[in-house]
DOMAR-836723 format. One record per residue: y, z, x of N, C-alpha, C, O in turn; residue number from 0. Coordinates in Angstrom, 1 decimal. Layout:
# residues N
> Y_Z_X_Y_Z_X_Y_Z_X_Y_Z_X_NUM
...
//
This chain:
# residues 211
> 125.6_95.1_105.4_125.0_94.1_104.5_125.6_94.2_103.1_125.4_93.3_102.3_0
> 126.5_95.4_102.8_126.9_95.1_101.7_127.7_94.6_101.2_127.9_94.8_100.0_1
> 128.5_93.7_102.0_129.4_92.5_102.0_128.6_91.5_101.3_129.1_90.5_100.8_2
> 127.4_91.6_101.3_126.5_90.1_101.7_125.9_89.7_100.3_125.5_88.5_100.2_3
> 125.7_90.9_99.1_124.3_90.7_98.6_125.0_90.5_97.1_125.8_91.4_96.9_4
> 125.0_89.9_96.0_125.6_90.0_95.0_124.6_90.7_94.2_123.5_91.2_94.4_5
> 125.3_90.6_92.9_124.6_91.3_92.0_124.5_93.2_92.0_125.3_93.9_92.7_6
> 123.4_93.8_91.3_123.7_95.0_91.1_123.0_95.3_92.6_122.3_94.6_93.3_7
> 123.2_96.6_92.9_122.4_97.0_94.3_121.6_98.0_94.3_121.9_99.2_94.1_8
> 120.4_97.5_94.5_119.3_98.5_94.2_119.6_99.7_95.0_120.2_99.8_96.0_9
> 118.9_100.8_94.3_118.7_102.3_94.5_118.0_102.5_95.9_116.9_102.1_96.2_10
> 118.7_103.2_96.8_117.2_103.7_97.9_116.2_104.8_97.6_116.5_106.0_97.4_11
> 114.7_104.3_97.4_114.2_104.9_97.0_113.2_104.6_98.3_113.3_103.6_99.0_12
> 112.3_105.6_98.6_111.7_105.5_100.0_110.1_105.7_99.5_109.6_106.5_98.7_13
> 109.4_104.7_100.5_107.8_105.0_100.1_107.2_106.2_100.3_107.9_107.2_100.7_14
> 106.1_106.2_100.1_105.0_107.9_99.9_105.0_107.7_101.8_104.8_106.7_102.6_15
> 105.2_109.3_102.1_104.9_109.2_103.5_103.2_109.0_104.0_103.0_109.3_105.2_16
> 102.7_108.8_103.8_100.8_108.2_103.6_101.2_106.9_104.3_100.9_106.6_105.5_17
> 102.0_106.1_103.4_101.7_104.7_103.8_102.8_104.0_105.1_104.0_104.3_105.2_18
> 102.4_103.4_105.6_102.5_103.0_107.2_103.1_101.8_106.8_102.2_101.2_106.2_19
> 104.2_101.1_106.8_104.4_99.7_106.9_105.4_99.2_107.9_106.6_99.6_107.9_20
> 104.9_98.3_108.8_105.7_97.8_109.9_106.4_96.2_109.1_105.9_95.3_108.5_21
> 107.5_96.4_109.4_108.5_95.2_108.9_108.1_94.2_109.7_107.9_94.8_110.7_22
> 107.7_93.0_109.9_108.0_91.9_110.9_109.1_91.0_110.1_109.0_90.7_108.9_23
> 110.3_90.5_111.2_110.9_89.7_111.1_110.4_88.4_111.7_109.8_88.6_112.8_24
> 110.5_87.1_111.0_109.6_86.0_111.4_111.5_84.6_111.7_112.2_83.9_111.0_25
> 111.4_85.1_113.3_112.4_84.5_113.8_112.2_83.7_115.0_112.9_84.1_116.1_26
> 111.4_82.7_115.0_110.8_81.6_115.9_110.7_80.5_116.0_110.2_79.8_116.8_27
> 111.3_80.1_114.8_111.6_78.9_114.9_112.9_77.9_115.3_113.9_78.4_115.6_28
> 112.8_76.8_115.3_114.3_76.1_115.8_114.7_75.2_114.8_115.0_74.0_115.0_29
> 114.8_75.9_113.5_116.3_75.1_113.0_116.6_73.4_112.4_117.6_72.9_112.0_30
> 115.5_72.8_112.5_115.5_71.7_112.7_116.4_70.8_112.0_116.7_69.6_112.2_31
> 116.7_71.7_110.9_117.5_71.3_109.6_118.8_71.1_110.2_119.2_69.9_110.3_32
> 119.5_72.0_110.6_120.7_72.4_111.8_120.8_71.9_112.3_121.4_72.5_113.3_33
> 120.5_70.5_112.7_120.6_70.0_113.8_120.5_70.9_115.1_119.5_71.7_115.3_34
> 121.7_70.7_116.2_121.0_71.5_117.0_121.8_72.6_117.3_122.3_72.8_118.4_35
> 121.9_73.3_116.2_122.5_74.7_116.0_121.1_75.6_115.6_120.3_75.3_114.7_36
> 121.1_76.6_116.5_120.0_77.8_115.9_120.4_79.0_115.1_120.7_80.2_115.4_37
> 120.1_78.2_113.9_121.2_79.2_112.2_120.7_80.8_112.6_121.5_81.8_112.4_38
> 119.5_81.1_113.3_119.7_82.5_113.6_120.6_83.6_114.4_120.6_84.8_114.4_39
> 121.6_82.4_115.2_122.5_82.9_115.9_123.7_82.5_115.4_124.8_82.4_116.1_40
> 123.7_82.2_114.2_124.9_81.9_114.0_125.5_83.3_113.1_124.9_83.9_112.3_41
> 126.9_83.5_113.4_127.6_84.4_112.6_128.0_84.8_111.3_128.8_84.0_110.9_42
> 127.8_85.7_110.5_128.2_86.0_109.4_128.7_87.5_109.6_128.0_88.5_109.9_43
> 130.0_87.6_109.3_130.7_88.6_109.4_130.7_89.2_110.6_130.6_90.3_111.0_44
> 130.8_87.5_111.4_130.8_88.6_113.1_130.1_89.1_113.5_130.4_89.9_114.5_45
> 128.3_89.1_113.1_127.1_89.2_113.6_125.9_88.5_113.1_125.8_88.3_111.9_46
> 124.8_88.0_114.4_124.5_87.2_114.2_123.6_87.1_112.8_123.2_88.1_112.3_47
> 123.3_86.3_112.4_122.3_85.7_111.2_120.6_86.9_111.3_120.0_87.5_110.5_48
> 120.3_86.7_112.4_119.3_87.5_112.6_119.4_89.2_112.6_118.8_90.1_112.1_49
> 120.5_88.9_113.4_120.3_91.2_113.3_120.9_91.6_111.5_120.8_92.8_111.1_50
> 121.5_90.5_110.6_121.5_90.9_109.4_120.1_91.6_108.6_120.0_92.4_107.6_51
> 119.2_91.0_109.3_117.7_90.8_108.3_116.8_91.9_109.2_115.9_92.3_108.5_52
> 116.8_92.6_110.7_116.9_93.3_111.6_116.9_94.5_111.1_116.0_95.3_110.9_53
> 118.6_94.6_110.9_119.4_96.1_110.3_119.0_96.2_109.2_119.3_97.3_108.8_54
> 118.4_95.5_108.0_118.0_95.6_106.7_116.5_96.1_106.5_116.0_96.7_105.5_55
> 115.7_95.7_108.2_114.3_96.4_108.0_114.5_97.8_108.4_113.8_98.7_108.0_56
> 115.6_98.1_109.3_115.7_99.1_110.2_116.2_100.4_109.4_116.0_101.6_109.7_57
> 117.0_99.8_108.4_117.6_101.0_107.3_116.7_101.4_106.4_117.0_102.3_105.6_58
> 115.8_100.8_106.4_114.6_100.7_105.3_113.7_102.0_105.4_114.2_102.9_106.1_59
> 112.3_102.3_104.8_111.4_103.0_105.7_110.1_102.9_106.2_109.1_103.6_106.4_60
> 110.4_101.5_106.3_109.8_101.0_107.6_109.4_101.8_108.3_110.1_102.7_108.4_61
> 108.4_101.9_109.1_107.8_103.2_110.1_108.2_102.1_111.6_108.4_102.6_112.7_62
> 108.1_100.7_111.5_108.4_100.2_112.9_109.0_98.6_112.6_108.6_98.3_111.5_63
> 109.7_97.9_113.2_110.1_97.1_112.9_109.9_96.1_114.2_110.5_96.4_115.2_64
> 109.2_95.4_114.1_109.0_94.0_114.9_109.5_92.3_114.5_109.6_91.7_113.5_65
> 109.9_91.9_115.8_110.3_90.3_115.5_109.5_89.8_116.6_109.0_90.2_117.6_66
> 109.7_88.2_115.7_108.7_87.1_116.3_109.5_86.1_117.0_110.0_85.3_116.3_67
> 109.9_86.0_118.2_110.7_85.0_118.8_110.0_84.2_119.3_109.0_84.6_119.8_68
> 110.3_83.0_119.4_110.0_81.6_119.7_110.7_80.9_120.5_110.6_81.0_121.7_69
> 111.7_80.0_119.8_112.6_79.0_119.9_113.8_80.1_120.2_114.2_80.9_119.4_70
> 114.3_79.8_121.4_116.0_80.7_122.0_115.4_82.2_122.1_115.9_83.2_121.6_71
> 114.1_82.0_123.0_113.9_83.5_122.4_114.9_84.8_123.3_115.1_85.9_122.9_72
> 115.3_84.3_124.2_116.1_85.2_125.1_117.5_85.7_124.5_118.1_86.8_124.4_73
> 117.8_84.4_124.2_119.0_84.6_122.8_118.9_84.9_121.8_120.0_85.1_121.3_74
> 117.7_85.1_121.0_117.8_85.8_120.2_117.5_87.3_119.8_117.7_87.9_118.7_75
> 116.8_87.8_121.2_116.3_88.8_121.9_117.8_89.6_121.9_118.0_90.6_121.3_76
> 118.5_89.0_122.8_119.9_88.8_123.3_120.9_89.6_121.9_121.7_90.5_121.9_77
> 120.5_88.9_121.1_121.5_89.2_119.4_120.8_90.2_119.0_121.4_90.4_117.9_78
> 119.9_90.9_119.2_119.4_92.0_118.8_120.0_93.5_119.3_119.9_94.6_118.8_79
> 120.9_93.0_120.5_121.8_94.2_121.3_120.2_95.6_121.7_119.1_95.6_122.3_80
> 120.8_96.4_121.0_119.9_97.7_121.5_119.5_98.5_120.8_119.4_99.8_121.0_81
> 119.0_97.1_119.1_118.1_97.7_118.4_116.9_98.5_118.7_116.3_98.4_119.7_82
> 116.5_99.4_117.5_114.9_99.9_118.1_113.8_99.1_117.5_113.3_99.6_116.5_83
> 113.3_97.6_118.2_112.6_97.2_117.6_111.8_96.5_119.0_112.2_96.4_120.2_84
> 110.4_95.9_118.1_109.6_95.3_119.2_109.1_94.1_118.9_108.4_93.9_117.9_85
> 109.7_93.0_120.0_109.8_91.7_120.2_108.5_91.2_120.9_107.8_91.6_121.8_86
> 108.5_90.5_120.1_106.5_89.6_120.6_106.9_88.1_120.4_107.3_87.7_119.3_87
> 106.7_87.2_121.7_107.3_86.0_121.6_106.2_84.9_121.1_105.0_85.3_121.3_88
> 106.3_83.8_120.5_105.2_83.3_120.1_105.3_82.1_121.0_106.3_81.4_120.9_89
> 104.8_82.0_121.5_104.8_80.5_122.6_103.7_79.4_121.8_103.0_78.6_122.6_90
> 103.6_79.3_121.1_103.4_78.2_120.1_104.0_78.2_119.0_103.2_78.2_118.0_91
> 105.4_78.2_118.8_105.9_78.4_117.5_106.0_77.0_116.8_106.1_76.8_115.6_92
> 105.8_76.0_118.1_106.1_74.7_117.4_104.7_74.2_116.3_104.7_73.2_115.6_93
> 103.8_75.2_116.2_102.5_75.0_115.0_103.0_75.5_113.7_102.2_75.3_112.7_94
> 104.0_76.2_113.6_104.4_76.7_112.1_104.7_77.9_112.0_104.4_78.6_112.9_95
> 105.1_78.3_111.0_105.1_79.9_110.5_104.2_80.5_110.7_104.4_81.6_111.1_96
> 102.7_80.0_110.4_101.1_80.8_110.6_101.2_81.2_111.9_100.9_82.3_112.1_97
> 101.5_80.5_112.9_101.2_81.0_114.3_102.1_82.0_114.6_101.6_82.7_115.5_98
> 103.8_82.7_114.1_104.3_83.4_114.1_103.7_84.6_113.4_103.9_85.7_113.9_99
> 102.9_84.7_112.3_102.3_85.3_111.5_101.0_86.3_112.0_100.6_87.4_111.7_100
> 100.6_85.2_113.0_99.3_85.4_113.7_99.4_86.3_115.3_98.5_87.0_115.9_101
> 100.4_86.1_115.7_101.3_86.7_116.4_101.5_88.3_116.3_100.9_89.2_116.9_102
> 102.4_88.4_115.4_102.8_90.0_115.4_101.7_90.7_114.3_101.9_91.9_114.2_103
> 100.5_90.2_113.5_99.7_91.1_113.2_98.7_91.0_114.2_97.7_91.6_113.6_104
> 98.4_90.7_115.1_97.9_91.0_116.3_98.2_91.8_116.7_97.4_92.7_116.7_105
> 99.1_92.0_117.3_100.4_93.1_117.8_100.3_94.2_117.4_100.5_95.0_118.2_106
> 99.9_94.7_116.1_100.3_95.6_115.2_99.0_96.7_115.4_97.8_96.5_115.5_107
> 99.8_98.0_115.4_99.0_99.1_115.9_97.7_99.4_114.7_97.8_99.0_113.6_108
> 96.4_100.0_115.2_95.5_100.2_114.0_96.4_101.0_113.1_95.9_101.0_112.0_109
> 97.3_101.8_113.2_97.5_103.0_112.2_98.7_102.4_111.5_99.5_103.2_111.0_110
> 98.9_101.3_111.4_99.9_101.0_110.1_99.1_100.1_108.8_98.3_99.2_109.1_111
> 99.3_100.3_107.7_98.8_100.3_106.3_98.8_98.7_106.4_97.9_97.9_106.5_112
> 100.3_98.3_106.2_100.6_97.4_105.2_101.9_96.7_106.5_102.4_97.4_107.3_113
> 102.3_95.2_106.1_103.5_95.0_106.8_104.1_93.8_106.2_103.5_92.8_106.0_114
> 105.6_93.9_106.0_106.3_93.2_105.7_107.1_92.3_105.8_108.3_92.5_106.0_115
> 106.5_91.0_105.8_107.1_89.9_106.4_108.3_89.7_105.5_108.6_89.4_104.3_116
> 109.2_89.8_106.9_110.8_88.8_106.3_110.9_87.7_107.1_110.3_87.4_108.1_117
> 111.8_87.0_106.3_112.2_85.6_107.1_113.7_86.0_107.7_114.4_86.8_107.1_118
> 114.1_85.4_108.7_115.3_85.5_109.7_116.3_85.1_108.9_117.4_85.7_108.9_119
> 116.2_83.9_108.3_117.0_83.6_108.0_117.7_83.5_106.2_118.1_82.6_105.6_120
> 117.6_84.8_105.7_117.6_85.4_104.1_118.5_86.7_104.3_118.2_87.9_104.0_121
> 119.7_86.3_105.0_120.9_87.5_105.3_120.9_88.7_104.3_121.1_89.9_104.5_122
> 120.7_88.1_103.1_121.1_88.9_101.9_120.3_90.2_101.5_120.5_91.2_100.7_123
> 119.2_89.9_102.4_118.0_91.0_101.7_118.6_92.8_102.7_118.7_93.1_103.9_124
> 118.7_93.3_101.7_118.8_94.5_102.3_118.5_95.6_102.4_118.2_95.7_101.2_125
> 118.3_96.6_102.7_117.3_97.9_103.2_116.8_98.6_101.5_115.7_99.0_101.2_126
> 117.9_98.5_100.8_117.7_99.1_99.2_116.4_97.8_98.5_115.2_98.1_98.1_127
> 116.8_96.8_98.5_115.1_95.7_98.4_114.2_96.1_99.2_113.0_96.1_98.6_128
> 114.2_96.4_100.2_113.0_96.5_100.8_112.2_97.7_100.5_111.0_97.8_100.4_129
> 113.5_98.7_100.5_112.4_100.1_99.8_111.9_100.0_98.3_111.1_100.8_97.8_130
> 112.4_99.2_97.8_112.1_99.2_96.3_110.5_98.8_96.4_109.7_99.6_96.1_131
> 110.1_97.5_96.8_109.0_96.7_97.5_108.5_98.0_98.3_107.3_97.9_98.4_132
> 108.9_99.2_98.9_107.7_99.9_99.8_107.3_101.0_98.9_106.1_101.3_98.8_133
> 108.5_101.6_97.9_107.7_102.6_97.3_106.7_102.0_96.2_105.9_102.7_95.6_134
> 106.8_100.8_96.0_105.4_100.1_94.5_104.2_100.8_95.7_103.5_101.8_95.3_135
> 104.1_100.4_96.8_103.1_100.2_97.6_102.0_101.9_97.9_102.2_103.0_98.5_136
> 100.8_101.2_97.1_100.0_102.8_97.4_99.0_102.3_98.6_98.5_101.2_98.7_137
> 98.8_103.2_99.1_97.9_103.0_100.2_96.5_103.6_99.9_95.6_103.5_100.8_138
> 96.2_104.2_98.4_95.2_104.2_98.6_94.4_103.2_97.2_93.2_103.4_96.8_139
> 95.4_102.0_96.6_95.1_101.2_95.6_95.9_99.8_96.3_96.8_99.3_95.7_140
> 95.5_99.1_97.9_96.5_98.8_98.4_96.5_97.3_97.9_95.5_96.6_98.0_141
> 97.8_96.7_97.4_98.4_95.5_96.8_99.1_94.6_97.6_99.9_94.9_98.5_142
> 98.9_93.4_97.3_100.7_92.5_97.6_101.3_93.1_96.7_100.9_93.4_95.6_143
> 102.3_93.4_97.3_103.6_93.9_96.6_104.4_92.6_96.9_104.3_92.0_98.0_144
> 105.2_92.2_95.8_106.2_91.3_96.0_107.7_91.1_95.3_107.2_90.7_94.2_145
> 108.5_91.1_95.1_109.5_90.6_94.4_109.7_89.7_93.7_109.5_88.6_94.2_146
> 110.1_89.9_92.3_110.5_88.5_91.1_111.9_88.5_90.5_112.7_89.4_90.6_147
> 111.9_87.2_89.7_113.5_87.7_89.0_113.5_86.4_88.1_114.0_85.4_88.5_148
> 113.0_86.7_86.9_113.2_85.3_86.2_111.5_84.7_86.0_111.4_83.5_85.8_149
> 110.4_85.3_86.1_109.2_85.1_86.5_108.9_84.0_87.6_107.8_83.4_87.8_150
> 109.8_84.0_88.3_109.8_83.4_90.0_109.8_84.6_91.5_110.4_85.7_91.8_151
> 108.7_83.8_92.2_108.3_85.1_93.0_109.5_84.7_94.2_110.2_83.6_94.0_152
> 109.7_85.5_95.2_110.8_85.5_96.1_110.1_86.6_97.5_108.9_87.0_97.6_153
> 111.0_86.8_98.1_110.8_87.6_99.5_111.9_88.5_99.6_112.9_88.6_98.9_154
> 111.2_89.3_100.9_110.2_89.6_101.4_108.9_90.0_100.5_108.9_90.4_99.3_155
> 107.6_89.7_101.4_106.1_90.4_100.6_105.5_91.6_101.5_106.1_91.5_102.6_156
> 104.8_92.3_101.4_104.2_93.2_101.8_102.9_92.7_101.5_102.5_92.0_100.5_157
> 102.3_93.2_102.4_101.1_92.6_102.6_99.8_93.9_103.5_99.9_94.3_104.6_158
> 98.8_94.3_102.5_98.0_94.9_102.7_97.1_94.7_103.9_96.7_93.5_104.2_159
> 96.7_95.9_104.6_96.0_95.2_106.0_94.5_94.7_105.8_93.9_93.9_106.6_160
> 94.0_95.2_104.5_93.2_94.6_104.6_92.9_93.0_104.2_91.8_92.4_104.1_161
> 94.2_92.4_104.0_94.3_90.9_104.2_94.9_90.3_105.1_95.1_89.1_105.1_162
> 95.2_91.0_106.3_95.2_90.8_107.7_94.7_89.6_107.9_95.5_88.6_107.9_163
> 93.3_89.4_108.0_92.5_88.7_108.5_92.5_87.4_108.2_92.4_86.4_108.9_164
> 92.8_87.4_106.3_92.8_86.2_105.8_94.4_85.6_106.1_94.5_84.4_106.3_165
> 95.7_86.3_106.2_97.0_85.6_106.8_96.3_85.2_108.3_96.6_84.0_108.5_166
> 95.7_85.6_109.2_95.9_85.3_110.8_94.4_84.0_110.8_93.7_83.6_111.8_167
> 94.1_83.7_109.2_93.5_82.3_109.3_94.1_81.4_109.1_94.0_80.3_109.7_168
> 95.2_81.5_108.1_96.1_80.3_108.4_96.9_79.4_109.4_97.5_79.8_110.3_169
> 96.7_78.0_109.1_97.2_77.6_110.1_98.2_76.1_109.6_97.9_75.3_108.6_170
> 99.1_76.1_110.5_100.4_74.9_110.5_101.5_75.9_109.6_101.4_77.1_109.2_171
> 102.7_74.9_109.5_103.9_75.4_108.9_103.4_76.7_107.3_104.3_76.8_106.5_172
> 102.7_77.2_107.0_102.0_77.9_105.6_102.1_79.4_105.9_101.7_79.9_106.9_173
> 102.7_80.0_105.0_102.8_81.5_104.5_102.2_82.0_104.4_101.3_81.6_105.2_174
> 101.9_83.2_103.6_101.0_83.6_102.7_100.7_83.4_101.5_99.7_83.8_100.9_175
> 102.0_82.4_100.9_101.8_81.8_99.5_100.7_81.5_99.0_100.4_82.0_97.9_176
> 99.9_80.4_99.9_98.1_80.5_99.4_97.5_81.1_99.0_96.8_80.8_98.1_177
> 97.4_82.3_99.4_96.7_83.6_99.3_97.1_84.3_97.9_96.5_85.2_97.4_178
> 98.1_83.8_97.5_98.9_84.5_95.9_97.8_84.0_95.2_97.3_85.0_94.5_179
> 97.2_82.8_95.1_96.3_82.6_93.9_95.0_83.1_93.8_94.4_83.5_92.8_180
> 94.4_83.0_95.2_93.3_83.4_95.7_93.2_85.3_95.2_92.0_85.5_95.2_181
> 93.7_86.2_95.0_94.0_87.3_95.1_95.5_87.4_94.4_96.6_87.8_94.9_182
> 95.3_87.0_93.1_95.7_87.3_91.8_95.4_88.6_91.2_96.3_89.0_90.5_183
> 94.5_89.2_91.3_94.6_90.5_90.6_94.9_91.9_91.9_94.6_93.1_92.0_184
> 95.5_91.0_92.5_95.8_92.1_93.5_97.2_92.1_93.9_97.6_92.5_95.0_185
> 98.1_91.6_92.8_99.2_91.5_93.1_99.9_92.5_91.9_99.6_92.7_90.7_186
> 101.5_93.2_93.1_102.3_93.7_92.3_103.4_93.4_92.3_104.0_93.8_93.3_187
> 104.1_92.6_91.3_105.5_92.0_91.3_106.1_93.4_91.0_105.8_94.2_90.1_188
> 107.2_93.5_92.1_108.6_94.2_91.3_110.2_93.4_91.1_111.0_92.9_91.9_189
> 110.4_93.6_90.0_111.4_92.9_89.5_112.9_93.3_90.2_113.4_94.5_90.1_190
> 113.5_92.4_90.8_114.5_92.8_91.5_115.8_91.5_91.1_115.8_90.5_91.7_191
> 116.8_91.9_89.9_117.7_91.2_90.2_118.8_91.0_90.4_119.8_91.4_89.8_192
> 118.5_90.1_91.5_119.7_89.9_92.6_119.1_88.6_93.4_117.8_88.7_93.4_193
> 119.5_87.6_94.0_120.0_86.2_94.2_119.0_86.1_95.6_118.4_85.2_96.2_194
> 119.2_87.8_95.8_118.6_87.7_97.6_117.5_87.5_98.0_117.2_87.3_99.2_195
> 116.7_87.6_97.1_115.2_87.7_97.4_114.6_86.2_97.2_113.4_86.0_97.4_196
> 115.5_85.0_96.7_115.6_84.0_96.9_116.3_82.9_98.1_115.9_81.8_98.4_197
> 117.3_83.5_98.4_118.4_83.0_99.2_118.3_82.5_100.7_118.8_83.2_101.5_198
> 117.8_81.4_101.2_117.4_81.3_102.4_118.2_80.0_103.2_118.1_78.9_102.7_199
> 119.1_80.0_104.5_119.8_79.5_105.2_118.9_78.3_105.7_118.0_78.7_106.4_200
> 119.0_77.0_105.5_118.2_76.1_106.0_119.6_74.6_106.6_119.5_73.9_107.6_201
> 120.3_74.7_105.9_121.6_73.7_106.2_123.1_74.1_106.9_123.3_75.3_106.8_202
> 124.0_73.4_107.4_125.0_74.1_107.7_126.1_74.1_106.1_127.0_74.8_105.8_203
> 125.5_73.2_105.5_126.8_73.9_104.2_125.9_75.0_103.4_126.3_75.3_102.3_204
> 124.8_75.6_103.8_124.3_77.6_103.2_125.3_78.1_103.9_126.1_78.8_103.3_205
> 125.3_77.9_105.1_126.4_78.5_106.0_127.7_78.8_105.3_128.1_80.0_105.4_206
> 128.6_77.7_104.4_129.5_77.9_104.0_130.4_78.8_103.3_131.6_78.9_103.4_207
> 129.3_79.4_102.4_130.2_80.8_101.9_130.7_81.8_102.8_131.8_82.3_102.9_208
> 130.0_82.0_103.3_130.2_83.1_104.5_131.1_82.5_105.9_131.0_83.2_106.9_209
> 131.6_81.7_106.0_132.5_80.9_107.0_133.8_81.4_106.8_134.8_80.9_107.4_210
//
């Protein structure tokens, strides 16, 4: 990934071993922007779009790392090779992001804290961001943790389990963005700058630099 990420490159700094956070990559959807190319299999430096954001939870310290397949899910199962991660397919992915969402915190064992949703398609984000975002994170004062740069919020978020409940009420194409206002004083921005925590593949000219 470090071909990928401009700007300065954050430090690895690793969370308090206490706190439990399972990565989910949120890779279920089809592309629609792409016509009918699925930008998660498409290549950047000779590997696919998805195992970028994959290998970025996996170098992290993440205690488990899960993806949400949907749309191509065998292929994109397939582009994962013989990572150590665990694949939960969403067979309603055509209802939005919430139903991917709703999906792998189901999934998710009682003994993990907190978990961090990434999007599949934000190549740039890499294992040094994510730990920055895990060590803010206490488990026993537990927060959104999120990333900013410019007083604009960006991704990935971490997300405490005890708001579990209120993400897996959401429903249609919706994040957890909503929940940012609702649960305002329970938020902890860390300032991270660099382009990545913004940067998301939705067209084939994103594709372009990296071509």
């Amino acid at each position: 990934m470090s071909g990928l990420t401009g700007g300065d490159q954050p430090s690895r700094v690793h969370a308090m071993p206490s706190a439990r956070v399972a990565a989910i990559v949120l890779a279920a959807g089809c592309s629609r922007r792409m016509g009918r190319r699925n930008k998660l299999l498409s290549r950047i430096g000779g590997v696919p779009m998805v195992r970028h954001v994959v290998d970025a939870a996996l170098g992290s310290a993440c205690a488990a790392t899960w993806v949400v397949t949907g749309h191509d899910a065998d292929q994109v199962a397939d582009a994962l090779g013989d990572t150590h991660v665990t694949c939960v397919c969403n067979a309603q992915f055509d209802e939005g992001i919430a139903s991917s969402l709703r999906c792998a915190l189901q999934a998710l064992p009682a003994q993990i804290d907190a978990a961090l949703i990434l999007l599949a398609d934000m190549p740039k984000v890499n294992s040094g961001h994510i730990d920055r975002l895990l060590a803010a994170f206490d488990v026993a004062s537990p927060k959104i943790v999120a990333p900013e740069r410019d007083g604009r919020r960006g991704n990935p978020v971490l997300w405490p389990r005890h708001l579990f409940a209120e993400l897996m009420a959401l429903r249609g194409d919706v994040g957890g963005r909503s929940l940012f206002a609702a649960h305002a004083a329970q938020c902890l921005f860390v300032h991270i700058d660099d382009d990545a925590i913004f940067f998301d593949i939705d067209t084939p000219d994103d594709l372009t630099p990296f071509v």
